[in-house]
N, C-alpha and C positions, 0 to 999 in steps of 0.2 A: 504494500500500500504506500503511497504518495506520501510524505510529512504535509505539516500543515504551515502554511506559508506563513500566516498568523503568528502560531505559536513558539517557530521559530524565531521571526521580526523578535517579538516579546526578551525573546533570551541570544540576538543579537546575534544569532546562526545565518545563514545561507540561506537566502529563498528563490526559489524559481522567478518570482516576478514580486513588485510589492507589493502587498497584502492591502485591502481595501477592505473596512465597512465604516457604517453610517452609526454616528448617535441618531433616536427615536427613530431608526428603519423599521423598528418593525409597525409594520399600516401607517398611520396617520395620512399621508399621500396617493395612499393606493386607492383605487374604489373598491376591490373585493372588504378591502378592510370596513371604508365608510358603510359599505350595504351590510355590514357587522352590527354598526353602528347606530345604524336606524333601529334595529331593533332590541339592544344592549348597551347598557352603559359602562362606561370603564370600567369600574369597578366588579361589574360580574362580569366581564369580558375577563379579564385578570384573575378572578376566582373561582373560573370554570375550568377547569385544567384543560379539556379539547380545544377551547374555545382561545385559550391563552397560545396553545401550541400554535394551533392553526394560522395567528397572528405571527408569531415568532418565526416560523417556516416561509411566510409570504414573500420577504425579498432576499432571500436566497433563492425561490423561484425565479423572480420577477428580475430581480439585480445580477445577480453570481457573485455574491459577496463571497469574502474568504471568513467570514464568524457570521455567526447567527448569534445576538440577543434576548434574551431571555423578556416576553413581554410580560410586564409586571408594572409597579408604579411606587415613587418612591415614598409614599404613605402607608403603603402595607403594613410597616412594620410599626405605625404610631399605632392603626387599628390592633391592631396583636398587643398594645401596649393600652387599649381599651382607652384612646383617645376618639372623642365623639366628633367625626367631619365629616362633610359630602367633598364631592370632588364637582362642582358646577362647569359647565361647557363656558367657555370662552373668558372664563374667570382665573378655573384652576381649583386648588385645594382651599375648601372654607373651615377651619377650625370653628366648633359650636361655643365651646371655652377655653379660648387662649389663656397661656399659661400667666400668673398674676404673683405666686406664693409660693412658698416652700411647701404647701399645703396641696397645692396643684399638683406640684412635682412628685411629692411622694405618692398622689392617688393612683399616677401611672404606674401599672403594673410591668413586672417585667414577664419576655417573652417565653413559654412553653413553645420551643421551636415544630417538634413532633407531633404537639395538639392543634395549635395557632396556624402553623403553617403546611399542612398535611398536604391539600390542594396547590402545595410551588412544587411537593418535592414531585406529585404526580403530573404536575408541567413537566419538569427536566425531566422524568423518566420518556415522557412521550416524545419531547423533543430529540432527545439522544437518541433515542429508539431509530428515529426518523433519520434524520442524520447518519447513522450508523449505517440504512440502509442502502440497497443497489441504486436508485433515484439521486442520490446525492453523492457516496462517497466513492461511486467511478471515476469521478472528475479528480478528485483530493478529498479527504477531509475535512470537514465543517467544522468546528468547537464550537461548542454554547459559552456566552460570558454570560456569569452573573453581573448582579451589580447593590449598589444600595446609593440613598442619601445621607452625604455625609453628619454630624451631629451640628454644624456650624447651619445647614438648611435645612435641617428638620428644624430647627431649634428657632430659628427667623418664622416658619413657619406656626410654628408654636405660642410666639409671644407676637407675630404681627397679626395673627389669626386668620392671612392670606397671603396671598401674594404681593411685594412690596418693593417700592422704589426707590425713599428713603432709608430702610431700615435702622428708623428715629426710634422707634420704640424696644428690638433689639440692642442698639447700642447703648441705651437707658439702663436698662437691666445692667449691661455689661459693665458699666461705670458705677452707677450706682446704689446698686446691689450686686459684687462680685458674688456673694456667698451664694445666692438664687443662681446665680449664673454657672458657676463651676457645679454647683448639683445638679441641674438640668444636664449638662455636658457630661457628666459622670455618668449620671444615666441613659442616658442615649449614646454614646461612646460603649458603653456593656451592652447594650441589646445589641448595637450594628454590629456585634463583634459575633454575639450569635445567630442573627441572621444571615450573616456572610458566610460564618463557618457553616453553616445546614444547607446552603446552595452549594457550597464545595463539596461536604458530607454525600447534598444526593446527584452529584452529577456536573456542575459546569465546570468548566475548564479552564476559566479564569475568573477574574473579576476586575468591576471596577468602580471605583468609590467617586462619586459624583458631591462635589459641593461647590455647584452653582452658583451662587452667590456671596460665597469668600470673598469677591472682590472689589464688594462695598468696603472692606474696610483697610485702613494704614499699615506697613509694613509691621509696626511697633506692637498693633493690637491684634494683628495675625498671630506674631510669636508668643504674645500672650496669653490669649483667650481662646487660640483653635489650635494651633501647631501641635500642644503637648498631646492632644487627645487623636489626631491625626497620627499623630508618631506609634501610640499606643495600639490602633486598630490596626496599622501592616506590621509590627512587630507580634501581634497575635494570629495574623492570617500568614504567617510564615510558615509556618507546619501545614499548610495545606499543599505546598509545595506544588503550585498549581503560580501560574503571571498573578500580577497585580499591578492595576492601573490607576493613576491618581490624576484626578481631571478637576479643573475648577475653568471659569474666566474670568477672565482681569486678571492674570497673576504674576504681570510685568515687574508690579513695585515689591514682591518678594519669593521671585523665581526660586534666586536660591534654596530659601527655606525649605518655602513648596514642595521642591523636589528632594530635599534633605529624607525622607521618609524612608523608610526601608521595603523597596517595591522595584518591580522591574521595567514600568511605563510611563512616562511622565507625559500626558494632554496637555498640548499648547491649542490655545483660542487665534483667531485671524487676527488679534492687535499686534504679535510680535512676528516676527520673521520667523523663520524655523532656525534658519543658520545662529542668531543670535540666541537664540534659545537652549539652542545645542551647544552653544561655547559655556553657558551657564551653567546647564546641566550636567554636562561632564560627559565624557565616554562610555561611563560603564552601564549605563540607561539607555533602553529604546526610546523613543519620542514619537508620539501619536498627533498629528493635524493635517490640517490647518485651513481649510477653502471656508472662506466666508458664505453660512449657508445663502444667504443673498444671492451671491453669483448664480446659482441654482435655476435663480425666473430669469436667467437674461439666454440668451441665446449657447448652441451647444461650440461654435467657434472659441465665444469668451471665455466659457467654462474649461476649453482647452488652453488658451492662455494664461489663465490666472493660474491652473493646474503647472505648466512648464514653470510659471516663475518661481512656484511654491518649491517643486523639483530642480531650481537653478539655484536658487538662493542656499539649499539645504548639502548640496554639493555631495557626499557618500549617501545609499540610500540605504547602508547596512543598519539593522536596525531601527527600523522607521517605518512605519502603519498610518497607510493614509486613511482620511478621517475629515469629517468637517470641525469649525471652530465652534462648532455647538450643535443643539439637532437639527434635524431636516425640519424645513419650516412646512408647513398642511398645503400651502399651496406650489408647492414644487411640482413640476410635470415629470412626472417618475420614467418618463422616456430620457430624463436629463441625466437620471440618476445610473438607468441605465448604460447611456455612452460614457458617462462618467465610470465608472467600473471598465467598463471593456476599454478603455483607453490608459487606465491604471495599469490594465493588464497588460501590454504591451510594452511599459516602462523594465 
């Protein structure tokens, strides 16, 4: 059988061509997804194991990606923590009672991975399943990533009770109330730790810890109030001995840090160069990016241009997983997505 082109990128080996997949590929763009959609809300699309699968599988058909992600949402694990939210269309995640107290904080339970999360592990079995077979892995090998919300964006979510562009009332807490704030972070730092290990436990092949929104804040209160508990969740996903990838955006004003974590992938956004990125990070790390999902709705000439500069500026492509600067946005013409891949492929 083939290696996987992916997995290799990851740990800095040899690949046939360079490895391509997409944050949020799996549906959101597609129509078989949307006519999902119409009759399913996220939330049980995600909590239906076939239903999750079938999502997960659609642009490895559609694209020929080299990984398949795990479709899921990164609130899963607040629900398993018996925090009360809906996920609203064109909103996002609405917390019913953002967090206010030390009193808040401790009503959150922590998670029974095996009771709580029964229905992911029977995703990843069915995915792997799929993957595993003659449909897919004639070509090469597929890997499923897991993934999760780092404690820095659950945690904004938590205390802003939605989606936010300030994050005034976050950084409140954080100044204000250290104490509220390192225990929230303590607990949600302990739970990501067991929902990441129980997607390793039943099946994926990698992961990667997503915190979106670290980059509202200053170099100084990155190292303070997120870095230590970031350091804490890949020093305990090391025994999984499976990649690990650290993604945020904005994370020009403390690359370094950022990548200081003990992991094998570092996600760079479209504000940096790759090359500059790479001189930061250092050699011994793969580097995941960079196409501004934007470029996406423009034409597929441009998106070949933009793609060369990405691959000019970066110069070695040894370990290096192309990738967008963030997810694919709903109205991408997933025919883009596709020459985008097949044009990857030939790099």
């Amino acid at each position: 059988m083939k290696e996987s082109s992916f997995l290799n990128a990851c740990y800095r080996k040899p690949t046939a061509h360079i490895p391509v997949w997409y944050m949020r590929q799996a549906g959101r763009c597609l129509p078989e997804y949307r006519k999902l959609k119409e009759t399913h809300d996220i939330l049980t699309l995600c909590r239906t194991p076939e239903l999750a699968a079938e999502v997960s599988l659609m642009p490895i058909r559609r694209f020929g990606v080299d990984a398949a992600i795990l479709f899921a949402d990164i609130m899963l694990p607040l629900i398993a923590m018996g925090v009360d939210l809906d996920i609203v269309e064109k909103i996002g995640p609405v917390i019913k009672n953002p967090i206010r107290t030390a009193a808040d904080v401790a009503k959150m339970r922590d998670i029974d991975a095996p009771r709580d999360m029964a229905y992911l592990r029977e995703t990843i079995e069915i995915v792997r399943k799929a993957l595993d077979s003659e449909e897919f892995s004639k070509i090469a090998p597929i890997p499923l990533i897991g993934f999760s919300g780092a404690p820095f964006t659950l945690a904004s979510y938590l205390i802003e009770g939605g989606p936010s562009r300030e994050f005034s009332k976050v950084k409140r807490v954080m100044y204000e109330e250290p104490a509220l704030w390192h225990a929230l972070m303590e607990k949600l730092t302990k739970n990501v730790i067991v929902y990441m290990k129980f997607q390793a436990e039943s099946g994926v092949q990698a992961l990667q810890l997503f915190d979106s929104w670290v980059g509202c804040l200053s170099r100084a209160d990155y190292i303070e109030y997120v870095l230590p508990y970031s350091k804490e969740i890949f020093a305990a996903l090391k025994g999984t001995r499976i990649p690990r990838i650290h993604f945020a955006t904005n994370t020009a004003a403390f690359l370094v840090e950022f990548a200081s974590v003990d992991c094998e992938v570092v996600g760079i956004d479209w504000r940096m160069p790759l090359g500059e990125a790479r001189k930061i990070i250092g050699p011994d790390k793969a580097i995941q990016g960079n196409l501004d999902p934007v470029i996406l709705l423009s034409n597929v000439d441009l998106i070949k241009e933009k793609t060369d500069q990405i691959l000019a500026e970066l110069g070695s492509t040894k370990g290096f997983i192309f990738n967008l600067g963030h997810g694919v946005l709903p109205d991408t013409p997933y025919e883009h997505l596709i020459a985008l891949t097949d044009y990857i492929h030939t790099k």
